[in-house]
FISEMI-817415 format. One record per residue (C-alpha): x, y, z; residue number from 1; residue in three letters. Coordinates in nm, 3 decimals. Example, Ala and Ser with C-alpha at 12.3 -4.5 7.8 and 13.67 -1.06 7.14 Angstrom:
residues 2
{px 1.230 py -0.450 pz 0.780 pos 1 code ALA}
{px 1.367 py -0.106 pz 0.714 pos 2 code SER}
//
This chain:
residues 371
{px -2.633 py -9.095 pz -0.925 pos 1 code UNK}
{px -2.400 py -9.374 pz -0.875 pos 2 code UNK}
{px -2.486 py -9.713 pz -0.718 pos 3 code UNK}
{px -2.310 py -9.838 pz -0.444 pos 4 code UNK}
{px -2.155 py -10.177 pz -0.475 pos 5 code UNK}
{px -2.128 py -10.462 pz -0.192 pos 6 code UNK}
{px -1.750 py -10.488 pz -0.098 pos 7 code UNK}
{px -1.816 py -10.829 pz 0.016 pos 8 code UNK}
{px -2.081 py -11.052 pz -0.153 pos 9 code UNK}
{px -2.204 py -11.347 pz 0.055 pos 10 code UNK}
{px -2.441 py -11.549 pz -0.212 pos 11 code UNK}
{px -2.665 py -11.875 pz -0.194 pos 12 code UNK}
{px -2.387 py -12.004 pz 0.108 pos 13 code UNK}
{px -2.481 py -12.283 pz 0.355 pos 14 code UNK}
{px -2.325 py -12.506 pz 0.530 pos 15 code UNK}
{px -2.402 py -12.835 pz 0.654 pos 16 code UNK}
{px -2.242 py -13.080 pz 0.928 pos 17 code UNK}
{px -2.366 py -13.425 pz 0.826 pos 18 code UNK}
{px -2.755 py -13.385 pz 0.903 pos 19 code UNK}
{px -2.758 py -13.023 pz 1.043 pos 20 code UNK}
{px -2.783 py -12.718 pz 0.874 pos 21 code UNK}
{px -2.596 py -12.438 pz 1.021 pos 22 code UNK}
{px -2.635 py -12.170 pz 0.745 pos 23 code UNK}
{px -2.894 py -12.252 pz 0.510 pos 24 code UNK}
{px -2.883 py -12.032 pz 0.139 pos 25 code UNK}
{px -2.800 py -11.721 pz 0.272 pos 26 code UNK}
{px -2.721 py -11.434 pz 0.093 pos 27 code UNK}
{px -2.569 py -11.109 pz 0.258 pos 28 code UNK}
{px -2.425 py -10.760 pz 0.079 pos 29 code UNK}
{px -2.185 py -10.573 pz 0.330 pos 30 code UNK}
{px -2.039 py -10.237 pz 0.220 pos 31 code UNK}
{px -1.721 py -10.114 pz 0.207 pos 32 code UNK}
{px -1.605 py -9.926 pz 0.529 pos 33 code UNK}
{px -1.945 py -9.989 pz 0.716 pos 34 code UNK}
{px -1.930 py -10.195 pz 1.058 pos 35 code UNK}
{px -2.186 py -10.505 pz 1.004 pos 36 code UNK}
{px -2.353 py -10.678 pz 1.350 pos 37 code UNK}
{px -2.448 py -11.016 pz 1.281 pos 38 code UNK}
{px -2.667 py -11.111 pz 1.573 pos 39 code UNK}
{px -2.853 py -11.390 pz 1.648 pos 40 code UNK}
{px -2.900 py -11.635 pz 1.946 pos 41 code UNK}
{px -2.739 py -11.963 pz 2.031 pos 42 code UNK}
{px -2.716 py -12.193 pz 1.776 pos 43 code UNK}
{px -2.851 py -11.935 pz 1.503 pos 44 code UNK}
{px -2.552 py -12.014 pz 1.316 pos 45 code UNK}
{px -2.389 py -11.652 pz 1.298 pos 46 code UNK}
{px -2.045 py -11.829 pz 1.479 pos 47 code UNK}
{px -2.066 py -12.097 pz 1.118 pos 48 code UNK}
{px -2.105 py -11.799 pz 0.889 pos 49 code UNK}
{px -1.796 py -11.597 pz 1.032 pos 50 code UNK}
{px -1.595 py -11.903 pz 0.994 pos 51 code UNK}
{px -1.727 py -11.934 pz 0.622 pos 52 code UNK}
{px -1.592 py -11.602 pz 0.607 pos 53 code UNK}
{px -1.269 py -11.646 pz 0.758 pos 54 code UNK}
{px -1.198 py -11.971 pz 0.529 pos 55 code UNK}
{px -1.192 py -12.178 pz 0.864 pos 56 code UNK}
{px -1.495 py -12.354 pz 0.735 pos 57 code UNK}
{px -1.564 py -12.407 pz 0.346 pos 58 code UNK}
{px -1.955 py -12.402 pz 0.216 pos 59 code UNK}
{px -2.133 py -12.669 pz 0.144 pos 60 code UNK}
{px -2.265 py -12.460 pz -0.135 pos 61 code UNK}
{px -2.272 py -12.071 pz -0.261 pos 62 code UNK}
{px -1.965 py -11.839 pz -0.299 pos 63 code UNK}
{px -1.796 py -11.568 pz -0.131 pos 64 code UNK}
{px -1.655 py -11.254 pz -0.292 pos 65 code UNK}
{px -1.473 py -10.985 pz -0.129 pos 66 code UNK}
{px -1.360 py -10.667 pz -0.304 pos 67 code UNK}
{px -1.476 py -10.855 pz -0.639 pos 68 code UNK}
{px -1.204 py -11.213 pz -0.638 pos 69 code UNK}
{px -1.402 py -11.535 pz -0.559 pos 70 code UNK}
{px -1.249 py -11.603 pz -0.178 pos 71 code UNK}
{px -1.480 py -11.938 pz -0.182 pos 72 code UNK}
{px -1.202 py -12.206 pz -0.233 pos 73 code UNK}
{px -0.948 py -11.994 pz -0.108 pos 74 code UNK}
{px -0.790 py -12.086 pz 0.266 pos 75 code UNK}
{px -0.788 py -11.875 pz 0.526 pos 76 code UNK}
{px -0.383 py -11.733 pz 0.558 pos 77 code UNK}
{px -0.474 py -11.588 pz 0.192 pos 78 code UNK}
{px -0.811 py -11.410 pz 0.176 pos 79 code UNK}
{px -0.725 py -11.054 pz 0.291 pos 80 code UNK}
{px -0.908 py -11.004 pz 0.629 pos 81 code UNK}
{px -0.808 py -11.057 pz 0.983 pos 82 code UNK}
{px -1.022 py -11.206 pz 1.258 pos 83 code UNK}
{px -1.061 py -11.122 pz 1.615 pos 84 code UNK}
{px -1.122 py -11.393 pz 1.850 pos 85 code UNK}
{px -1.349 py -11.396 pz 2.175 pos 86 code UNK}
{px -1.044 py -11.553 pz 2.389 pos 87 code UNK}
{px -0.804 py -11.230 pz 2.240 pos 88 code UNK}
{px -0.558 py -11.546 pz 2.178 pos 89 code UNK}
{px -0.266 py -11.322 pz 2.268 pos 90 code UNK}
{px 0.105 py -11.553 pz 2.336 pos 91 code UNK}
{px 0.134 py -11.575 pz 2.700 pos 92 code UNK}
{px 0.537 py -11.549 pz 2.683 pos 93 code UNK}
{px 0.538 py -11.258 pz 2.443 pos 94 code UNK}
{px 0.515 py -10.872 pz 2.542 pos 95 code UNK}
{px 0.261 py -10.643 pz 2.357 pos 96 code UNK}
{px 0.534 py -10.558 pz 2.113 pos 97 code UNK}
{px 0.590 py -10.918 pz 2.030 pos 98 code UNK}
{px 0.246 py -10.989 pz 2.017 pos 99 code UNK}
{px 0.144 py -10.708 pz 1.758 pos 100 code UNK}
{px 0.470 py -10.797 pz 1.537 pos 101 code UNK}
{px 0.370 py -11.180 pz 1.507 pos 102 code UNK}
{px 0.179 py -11.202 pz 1.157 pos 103 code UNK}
{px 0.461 py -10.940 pz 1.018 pos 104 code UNK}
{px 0.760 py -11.170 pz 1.122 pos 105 code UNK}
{px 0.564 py -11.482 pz 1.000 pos 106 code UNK}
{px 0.574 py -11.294 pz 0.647 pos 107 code UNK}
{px 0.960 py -11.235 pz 0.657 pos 108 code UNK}
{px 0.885 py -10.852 pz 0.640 pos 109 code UNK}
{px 1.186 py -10.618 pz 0.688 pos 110 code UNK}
{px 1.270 py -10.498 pz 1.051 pos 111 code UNK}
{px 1.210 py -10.163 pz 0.980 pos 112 code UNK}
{px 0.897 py -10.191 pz 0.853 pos 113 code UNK}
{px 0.775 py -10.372 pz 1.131 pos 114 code UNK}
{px 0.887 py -10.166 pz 1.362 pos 115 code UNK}
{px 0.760 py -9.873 pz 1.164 pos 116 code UNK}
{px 0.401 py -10.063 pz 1.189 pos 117 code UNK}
{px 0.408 py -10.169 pz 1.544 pos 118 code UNK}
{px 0.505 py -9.847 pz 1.663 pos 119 code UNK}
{px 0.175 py -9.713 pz 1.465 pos 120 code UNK}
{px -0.010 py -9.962 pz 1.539 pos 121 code UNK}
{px 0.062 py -9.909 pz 1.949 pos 122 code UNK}
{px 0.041 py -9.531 pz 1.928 pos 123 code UNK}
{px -0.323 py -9.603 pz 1.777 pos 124 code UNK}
{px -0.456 py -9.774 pz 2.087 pos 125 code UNK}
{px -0.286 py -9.628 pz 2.325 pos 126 code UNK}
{px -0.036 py -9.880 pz 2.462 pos 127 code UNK}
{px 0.324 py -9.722 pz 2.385 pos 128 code UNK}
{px 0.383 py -9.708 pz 2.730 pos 129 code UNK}
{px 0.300 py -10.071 pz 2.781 pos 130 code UNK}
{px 0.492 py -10.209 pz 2.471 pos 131 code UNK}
{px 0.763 py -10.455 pz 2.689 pos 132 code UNK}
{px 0.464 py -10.610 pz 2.962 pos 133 code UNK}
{px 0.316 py -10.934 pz 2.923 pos 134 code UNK}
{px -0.028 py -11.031 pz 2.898 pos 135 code UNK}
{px -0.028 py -11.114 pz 3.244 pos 136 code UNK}
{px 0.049 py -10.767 pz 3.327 pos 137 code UNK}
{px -0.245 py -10.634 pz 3.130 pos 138 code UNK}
{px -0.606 py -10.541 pz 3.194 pos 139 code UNK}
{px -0.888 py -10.681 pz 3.041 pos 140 code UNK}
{px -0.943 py -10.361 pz 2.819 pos 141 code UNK}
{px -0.598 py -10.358 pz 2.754 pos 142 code UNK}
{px -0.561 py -10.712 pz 2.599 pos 143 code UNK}
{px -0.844 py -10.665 pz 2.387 pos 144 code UNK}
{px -0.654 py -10.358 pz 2.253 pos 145 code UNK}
{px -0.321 py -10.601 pz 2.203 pos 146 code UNK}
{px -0.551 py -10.820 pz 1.987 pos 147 code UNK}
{px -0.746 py -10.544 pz 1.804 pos 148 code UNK}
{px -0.365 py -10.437 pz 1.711 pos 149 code UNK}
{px -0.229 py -10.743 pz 1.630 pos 150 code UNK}
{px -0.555 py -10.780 pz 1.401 pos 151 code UNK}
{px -0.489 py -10.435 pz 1.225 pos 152 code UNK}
{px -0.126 py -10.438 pz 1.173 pos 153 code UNK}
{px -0.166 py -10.640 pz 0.796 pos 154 code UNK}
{px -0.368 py -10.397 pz 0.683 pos 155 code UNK}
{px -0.668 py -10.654 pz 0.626 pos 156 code UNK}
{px -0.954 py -10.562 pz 0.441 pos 157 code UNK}
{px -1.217 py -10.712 pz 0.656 pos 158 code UNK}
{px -1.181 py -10.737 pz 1.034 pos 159 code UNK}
{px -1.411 py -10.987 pz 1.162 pos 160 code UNK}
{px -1.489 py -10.960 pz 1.514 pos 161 code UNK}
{px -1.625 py -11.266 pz 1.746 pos 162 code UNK}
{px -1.786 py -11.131 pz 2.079 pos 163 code UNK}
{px -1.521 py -10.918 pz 2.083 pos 164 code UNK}
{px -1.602 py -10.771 pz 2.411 pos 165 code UNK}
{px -1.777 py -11.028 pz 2.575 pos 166 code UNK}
{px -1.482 py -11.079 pz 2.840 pos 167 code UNK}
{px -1.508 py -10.713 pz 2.963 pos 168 code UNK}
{px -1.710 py -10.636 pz 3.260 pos 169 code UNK}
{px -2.012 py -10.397 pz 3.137 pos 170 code UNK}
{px -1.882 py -10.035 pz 3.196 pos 171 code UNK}
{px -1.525 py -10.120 pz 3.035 pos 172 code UNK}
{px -1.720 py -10.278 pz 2.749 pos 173 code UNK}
{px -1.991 py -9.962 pz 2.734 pos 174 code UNK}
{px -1.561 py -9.791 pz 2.727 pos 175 code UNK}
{px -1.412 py -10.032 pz 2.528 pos 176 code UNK}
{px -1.736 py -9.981 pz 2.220 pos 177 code UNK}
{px -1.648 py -9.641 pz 2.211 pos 178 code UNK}
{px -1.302 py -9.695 pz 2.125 pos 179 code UNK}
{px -1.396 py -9.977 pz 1.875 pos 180 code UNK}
{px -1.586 py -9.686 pz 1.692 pos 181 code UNK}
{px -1.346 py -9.471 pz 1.736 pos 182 code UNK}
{px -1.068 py -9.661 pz 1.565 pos 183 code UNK}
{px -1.282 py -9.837 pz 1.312 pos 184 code UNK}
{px -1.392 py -9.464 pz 1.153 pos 185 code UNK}
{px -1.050 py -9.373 pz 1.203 pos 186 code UNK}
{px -0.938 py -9.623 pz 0.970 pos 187 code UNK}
{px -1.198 py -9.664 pz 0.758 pos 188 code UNK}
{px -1.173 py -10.042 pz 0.729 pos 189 code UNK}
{px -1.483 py -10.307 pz 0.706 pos 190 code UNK}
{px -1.611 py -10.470 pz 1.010 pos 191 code UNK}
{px -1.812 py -10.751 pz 1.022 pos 192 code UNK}
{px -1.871 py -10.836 pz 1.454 pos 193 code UNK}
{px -2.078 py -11.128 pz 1.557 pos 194 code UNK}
{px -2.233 py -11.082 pz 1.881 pos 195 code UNK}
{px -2.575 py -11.229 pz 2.078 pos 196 code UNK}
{px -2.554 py -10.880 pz 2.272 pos 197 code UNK}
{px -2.849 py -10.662 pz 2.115 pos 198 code UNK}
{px -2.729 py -10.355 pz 2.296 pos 199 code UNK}
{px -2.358 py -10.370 pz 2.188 pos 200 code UNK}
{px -2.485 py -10.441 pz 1.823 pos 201 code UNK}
{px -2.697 py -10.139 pz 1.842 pos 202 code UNK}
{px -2.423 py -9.923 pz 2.007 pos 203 code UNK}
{px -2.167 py -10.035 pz 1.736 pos 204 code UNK}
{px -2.325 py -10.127 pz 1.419 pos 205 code UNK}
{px -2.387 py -9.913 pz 1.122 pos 206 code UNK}
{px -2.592 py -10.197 pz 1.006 pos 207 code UNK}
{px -2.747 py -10.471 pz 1.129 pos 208 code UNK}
{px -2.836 py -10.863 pz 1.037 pos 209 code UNK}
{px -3.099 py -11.082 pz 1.241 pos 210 code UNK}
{px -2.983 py -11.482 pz 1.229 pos 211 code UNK}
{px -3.234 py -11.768 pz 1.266 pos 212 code UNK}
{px -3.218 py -12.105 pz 1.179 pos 213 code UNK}
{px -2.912 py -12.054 pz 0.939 pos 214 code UNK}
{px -3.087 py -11.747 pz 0.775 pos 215 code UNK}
{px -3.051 py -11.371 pz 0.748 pos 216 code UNK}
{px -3.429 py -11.268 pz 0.882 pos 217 code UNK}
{px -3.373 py -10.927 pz 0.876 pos 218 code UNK}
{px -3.116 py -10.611 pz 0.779 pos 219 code UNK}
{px -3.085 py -10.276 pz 0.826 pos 220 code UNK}
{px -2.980 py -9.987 pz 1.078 pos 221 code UNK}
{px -3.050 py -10.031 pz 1.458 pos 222 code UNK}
{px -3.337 py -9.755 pz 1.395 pos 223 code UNK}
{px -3.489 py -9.939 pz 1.178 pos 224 code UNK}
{px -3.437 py -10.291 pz 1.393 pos 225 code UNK}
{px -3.585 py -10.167 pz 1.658 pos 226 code UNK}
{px -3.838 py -9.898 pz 1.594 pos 227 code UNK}
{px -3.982 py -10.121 pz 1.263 pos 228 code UNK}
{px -3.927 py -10.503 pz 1.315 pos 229 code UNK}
{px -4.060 py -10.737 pz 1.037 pos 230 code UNK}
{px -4.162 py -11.030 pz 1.241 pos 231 code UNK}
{px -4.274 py -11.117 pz 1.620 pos 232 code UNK}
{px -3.885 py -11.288 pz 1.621 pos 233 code UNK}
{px -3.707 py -10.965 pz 1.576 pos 234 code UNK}
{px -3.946 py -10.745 pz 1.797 pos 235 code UNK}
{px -3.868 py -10.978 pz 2.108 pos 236 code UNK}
{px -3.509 py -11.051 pz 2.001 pos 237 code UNK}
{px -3.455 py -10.658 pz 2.037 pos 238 code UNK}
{px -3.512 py -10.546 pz 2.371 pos 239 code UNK}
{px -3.861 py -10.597 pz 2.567 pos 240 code UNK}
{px -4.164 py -10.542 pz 2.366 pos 241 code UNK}
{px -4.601 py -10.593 pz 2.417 pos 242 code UNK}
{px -4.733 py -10.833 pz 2.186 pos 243 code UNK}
{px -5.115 py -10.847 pz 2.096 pos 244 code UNK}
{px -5.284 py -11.100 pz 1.890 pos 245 code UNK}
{px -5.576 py -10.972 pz 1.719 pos 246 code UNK}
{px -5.814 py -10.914 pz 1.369 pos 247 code UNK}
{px -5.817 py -10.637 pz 1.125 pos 248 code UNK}
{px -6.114 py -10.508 pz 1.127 pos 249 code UNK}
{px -6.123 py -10.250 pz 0.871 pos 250 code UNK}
{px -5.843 py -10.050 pz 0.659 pos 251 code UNK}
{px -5.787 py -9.657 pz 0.571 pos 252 code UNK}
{px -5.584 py -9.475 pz 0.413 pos 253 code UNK}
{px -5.352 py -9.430 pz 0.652 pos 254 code UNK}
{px -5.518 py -9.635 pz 0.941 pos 255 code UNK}
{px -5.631 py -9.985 pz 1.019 pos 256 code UNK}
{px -5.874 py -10.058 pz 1.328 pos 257 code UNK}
{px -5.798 py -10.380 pz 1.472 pos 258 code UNK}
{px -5.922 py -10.589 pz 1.734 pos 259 code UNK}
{px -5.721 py -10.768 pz 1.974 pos 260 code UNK}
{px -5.938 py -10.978 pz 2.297 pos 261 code UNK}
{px -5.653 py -10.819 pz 2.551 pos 262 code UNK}
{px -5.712 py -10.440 pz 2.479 pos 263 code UNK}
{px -6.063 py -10.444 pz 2.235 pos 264 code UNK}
{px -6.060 py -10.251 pz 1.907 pos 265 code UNK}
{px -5.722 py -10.049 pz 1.871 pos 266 code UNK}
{px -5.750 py -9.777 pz 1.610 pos 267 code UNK}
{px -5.340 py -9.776 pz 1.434 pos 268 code UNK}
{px -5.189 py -9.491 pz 1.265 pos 269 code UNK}
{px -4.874 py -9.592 pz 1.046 pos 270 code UNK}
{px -4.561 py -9.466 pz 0.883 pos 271 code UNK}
{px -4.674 py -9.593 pz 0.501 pos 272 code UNK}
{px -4.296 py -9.555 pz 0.403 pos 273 code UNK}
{px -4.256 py -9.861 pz 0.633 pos 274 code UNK}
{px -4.522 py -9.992 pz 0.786 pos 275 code UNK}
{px -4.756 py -10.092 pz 0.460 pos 276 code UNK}
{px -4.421 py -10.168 pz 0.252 pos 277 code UNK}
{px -4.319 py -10.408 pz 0.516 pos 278 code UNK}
{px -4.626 py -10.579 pz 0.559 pos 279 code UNK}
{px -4.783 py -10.611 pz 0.214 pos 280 code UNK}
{px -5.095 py -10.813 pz 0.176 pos 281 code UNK}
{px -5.255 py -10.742 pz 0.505 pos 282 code UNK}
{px -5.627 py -10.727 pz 0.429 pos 283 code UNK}
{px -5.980 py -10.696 pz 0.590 pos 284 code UNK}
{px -5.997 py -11.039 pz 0.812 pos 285 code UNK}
{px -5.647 py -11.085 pz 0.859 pos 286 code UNK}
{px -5.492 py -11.192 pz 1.165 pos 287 code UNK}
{px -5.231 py -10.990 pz 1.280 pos 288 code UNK}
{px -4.994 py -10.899 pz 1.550 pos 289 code UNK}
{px -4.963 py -10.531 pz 1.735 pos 290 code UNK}
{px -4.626 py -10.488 pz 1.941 pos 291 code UNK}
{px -4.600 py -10.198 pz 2.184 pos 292 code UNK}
{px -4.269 py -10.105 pz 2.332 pos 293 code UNK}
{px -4.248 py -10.062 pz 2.724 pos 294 code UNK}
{px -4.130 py -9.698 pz 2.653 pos 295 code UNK}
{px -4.395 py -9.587 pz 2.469 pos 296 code UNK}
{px -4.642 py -9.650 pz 2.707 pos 297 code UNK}
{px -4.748 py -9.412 pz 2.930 pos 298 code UNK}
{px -4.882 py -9.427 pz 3.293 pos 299 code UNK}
{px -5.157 py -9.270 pz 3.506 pos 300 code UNK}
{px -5.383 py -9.251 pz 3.790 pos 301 code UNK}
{px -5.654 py -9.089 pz 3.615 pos 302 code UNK}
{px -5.760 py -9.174 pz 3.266 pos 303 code UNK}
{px -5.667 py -9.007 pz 2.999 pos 304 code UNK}
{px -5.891 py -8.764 pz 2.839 pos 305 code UNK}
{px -5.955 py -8.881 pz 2.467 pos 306 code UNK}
{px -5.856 py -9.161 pz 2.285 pos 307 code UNK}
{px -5.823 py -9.518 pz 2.375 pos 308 code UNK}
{px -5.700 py -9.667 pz 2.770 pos 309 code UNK}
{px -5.636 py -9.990 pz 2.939 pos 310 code UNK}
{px -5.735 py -10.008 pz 3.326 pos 311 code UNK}
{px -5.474 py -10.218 pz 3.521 pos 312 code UNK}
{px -5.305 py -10.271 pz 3.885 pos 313 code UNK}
{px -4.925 py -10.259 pz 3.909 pos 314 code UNK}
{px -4.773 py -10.619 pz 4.019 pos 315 code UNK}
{px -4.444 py -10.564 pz 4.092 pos 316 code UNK}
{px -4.164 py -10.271 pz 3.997 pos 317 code UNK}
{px -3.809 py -10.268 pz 3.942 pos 318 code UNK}
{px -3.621 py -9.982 pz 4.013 pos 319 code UNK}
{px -3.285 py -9.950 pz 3.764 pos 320 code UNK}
{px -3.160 py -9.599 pz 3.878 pos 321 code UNK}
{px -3.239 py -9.363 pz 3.597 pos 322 code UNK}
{px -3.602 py -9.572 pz 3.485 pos 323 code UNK}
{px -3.780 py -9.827 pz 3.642 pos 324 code UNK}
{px -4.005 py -10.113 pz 3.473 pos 325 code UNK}
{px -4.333 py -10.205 pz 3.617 pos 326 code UNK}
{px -4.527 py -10.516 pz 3.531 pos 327 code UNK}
{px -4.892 py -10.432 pz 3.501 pos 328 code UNK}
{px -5.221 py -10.679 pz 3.522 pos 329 code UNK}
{px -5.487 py -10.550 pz 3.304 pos 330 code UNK}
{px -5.849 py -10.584 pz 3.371 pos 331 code UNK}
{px -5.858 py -10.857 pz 3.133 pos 332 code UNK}
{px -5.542 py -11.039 pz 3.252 pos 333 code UNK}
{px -5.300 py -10.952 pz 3.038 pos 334 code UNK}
{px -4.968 py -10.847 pz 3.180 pos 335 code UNK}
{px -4.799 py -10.531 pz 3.037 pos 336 code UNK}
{px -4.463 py -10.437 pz 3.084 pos 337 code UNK}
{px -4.407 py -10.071 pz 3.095 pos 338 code UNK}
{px -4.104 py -9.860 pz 3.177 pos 339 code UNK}
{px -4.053 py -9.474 pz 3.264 pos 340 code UNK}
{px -3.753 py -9.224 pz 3.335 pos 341 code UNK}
{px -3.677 py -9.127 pz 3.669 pos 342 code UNK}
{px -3.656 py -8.758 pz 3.600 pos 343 code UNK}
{px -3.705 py -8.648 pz 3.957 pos 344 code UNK}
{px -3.519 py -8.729 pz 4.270 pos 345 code UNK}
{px -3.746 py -8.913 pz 4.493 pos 346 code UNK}
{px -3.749 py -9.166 pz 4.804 pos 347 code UNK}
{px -4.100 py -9.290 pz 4.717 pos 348 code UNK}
{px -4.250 py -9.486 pz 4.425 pos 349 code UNK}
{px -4.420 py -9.293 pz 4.149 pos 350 code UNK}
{px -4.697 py -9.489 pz 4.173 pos 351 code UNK}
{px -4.935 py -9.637 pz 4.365 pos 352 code UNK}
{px -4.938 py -10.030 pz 4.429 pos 353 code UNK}
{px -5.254 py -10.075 pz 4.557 pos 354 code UNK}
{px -5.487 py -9.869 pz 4.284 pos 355 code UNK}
{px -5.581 py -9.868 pz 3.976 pos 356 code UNK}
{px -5.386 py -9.717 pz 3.676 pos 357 code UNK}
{px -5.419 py -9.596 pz 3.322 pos 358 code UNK}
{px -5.227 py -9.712 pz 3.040 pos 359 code UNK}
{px -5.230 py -9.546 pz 2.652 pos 360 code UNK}
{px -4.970 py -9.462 pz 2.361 pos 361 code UNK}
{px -5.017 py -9.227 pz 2.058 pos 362 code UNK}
{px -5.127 py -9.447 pz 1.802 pos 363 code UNK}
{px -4.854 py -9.408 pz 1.553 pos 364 code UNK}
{px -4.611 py -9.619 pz 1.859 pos 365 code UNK}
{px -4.771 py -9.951 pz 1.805 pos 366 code UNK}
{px -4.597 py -10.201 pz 1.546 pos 367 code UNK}
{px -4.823 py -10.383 pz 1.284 pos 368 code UNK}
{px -4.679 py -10.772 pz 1.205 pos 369 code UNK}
{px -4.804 py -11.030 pz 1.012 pos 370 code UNK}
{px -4.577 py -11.320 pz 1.166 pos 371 code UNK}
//
């Protein structure tokens, strides 16, 4: 069976400005044809490591290969990607056509051939009828699909994406994601997009990379991001989550009882494919972190026959259309977020302010973390 190798190689690379490190020894393997989220909040230093990419910033130390040639002392108008700006950075004064030609008449290519290339290249996202309008004349969606053109026409590589959509209102971008996709398995090229938007990461990403503090906390598929985070930092960066301090308190085979002073003793079940590989060490006496998400909690008036219940009073409720989020007190004062489908038309609220209600999840739903 053949191993895949990393089309681009991103090894030992930081980057310092004076006294501050941005990106601090970080190594990254992206593969060829994949679409690659870098994600991370302000500051995190994902914006730093694009640049790094791009050759608009050289490390401070570490190397970057792409497609197997050392790109580290190379500037940017020769490494063989492309980069997509949050702005779209289209030429006021030029039409669409003009715009999407630009890098091809900078090169001196021949005429044909760029027309050849535009004409593709407009076809692909749907703008041939829009090729002679200026920016000005253009929707939102439609200059992102200018730049996303422009991008593509020299055939880079590597497309690196900056909040690409972060100018789009939230149903064109939900559009506008789709179309990304679309083209990006369509043409089979690498992606790497940096974006602080967990939902358009997940929506778009093959793979996935978690920034803090200059580093790389955490890769793989938004499954895996989401459903098995490795610290308390990437459970909360990814949507809302229930966090529970607490004690092991004894370990089984494929079980471990712990006790947390919010919900008592919680008896676990876990995947061991993930859960024990991605928290090695964790012994008898170890303190420890439970995280369940809002969806896997489930809500009643009566409690539930069997297995283990928190008793709580609903403080408030917000109603989002197709699900609605409650916040939940529980008997011992924690609060509990919790969130259910709105299968069924209805005027009233499913449930009751005023009593008492049940909460419980299977056991295999909680998370296990060490940090």
């Amino acid at each position: 069976m053949s191993v895949r190798e990393p089309f681009i190689r991103i090894q030992g690379v930081s980057k310092h400005f004076g006294e501050v490190t941005a990106v601090d020894d970080l190594s990254l393997d992206v593969y060829q044809g994949e679409l690659f989220a870098i994600l991370g909040g302000s500051g995190s230093g994902k914006t730093t490591l694009l640049r790094l990419l791009a050759g608009f910033e050289q490390p401070s130390a570490g190397r970057i290969v792409i497609d197997d040639v050392d790109m580290t002392d190379l500037p940017a108008f020769e490494r063989p990607l492309n980069m997509m700006f949050q702005s779209y950075a289209v030429f006021p004064h030029m039409t669409v056509e003009g715009n999407i030609a630009y890098g091809l008449k900078k090169e001196s290519m021949d005429k044909a051939e760029i027309a050849s290339r535009v004409d593709e290249m407009l076809a692909l996202v749907r703008l041939s009828d829009f090729r002679h309008r200026k920016p000005h004349q253009l929707s939102g969606g439609q200059l992102q699909r200018v730049a996303l053109a422009r991008a593509l026409i020299k055939r880079p590589k590597a497309l690196l994406l900056d909040e690409p959509l972060a100018a789009l209102d939230k149903r064109l971008r939900e559009h506008t994601q789709f179309e990304l996709m679309n083209l990006q398995d369509e043409l089979g090229v690498t992606c790497i997009l940096v974006t602080h938007d967990q939902e358009e990461a997940m929506s778009l990403a093959s793979r996935i990379g978690v920034m803090d503090g200059g580093q790389i906390v955490q890769t793989g598929t938004p499954t895996e991001m989401y459903e098995y985070p490795e610290s308390r930092f990437v459970a909360e960066f990814f949507g809302t989550t229930n966090i529970f301090e607490g004690v092991v308190r004894d370990i089984g085979e494929a079980t471990i009882r712990v006790h947390t002073d919010a919900c008592g003793t919680l008896d676990l079940a876990f995947d061991l494919a993930f859960d024990m590989d991605a928290e090695p060490g964790i012994t008898v006496g170890s303190r420890v972190w439970i995280a369940v998400r809002p969806e896997k909690i489930s809500m009643s008036e009566r409690a539930p026959v069997g297995g283990p219940s928190l008793r709580g009073q609903i403080l408030r409720l917000g109603y989002y259309g197709n699900y609605s989020t409650y916040r939940v007190k529980l008997d011992t004062g924690e609060v509990l977020q919790v969130s259910e489908q709105n299968r069924a038309r209805r005027q009233a609220r499913a449930h009751d302010r005023q009593g008492h209600v049940y909460l419980s999840w299977d056991a295999k739903s909680a998370i296990l973390l060490r940090r």
